[in-house]
Phi, psi and omega in degrees: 000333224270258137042249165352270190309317188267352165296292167320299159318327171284332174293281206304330205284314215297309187328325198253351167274335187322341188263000145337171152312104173341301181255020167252334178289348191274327191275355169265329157305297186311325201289298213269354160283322167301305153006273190287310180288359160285330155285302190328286204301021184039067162231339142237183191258137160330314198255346156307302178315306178319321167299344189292288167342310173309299167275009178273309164304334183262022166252320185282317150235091204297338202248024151267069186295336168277007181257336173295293197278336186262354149293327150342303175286289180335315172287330178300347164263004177268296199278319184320301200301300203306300206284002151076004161282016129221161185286205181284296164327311172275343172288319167322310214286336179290333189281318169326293188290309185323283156357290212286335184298317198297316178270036110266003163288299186312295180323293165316333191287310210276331175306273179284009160280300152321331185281296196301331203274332194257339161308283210310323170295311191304310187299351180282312170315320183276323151307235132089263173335294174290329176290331168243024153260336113356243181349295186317276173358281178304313175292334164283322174291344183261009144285326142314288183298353185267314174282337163312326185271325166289007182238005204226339170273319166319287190321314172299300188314315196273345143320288168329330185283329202264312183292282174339325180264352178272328186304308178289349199257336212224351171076205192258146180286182193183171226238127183244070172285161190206135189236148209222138170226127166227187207270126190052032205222135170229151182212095184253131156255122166232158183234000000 
């Protein structure tokens, strides 16, 4: 039995870290293969290992309450089994279903991590997006505003060209008057 349960355990642990860190999943394995040979070699008790297992699990990943809670059950059937309230049998068959709840929790877990990761993404994509449509935006207006100021210093420039040429052509103006009087009449002209 002893045998069995850490062999169950040492299976689901590897099973439910695969979506870890490569290497802290490699050093809780290793944690929890010293374990099980250490129950092998009868120097624990099944639900000593299982508490080994719990806390090696709650040290590596401490904020993984279902990884947290199905060791947890595992120890409560380690100690039933020792405390002789249930057979070998019925402790399998209880770890079993406990097992099959977990990778679908885990599975479920695994989803909606992946569901948000890929929201996360569209919505990233989607700033991305809006961001460099902004940017298109700011560049056209300031482009506008760049050819505005250049059509509007063109414009100036060829008035200045347009004054310049009546001034050399006509010399500088100047107001030119001439008042003319007849009976009862003043007659002012400028020019």
């Amino acid at each position: 039995m002893k045998k069995i349960v850490i062999a169950c355990l040492f299976s689901i642990a590897q099973m439910a870290l695969s979506q870890s860190a490569p290497s802290l999943r490699e050093r809780f394995e290793a944690e929890i293969l010293t374990i099980a040979e250490t129950v092998e070699a009868g120097k624990l008790g099944p639900s000593e290992g299982a508490r080994e297992m719990l806390m090696a699990a709650r040290a590596y990943f401490p904020k993984d309450t279902l990884t947290h809670a199905y060791y947890e059950s595992a120890l409560s059937y380690a100690e039933r089994f020792e405390r002789k309230e249930i057979t070998q049998a019925q402790a399998l068959e209880l770890l079993q279903i406990r097992t099959a709840r977990y990778n679908e929790a885990l599975t479920a877990r695994t989803q909606e991590q992946m569901q948000r990761n890929r929201i996360a993404q569209e919505e990233d994509a989607r700033q991305r997006e809006q961001q460099a449509q902004d940017r298109a935006r700011l560049e056209y207006l300031a482009a506008q505003e760049a050819e505005e100021a250049r059509r509007r210093s063109m414009i100036g420039n060829m008035l200045q060209g347009i004054g310049g040429a009546f001034r050399n052509a006509y010399g500088q103006p100047g107001v030119n008057c001439s008042t003319t009087a007849m009976p009862g009449v003043l007659t002012t002209n400028c020019r």
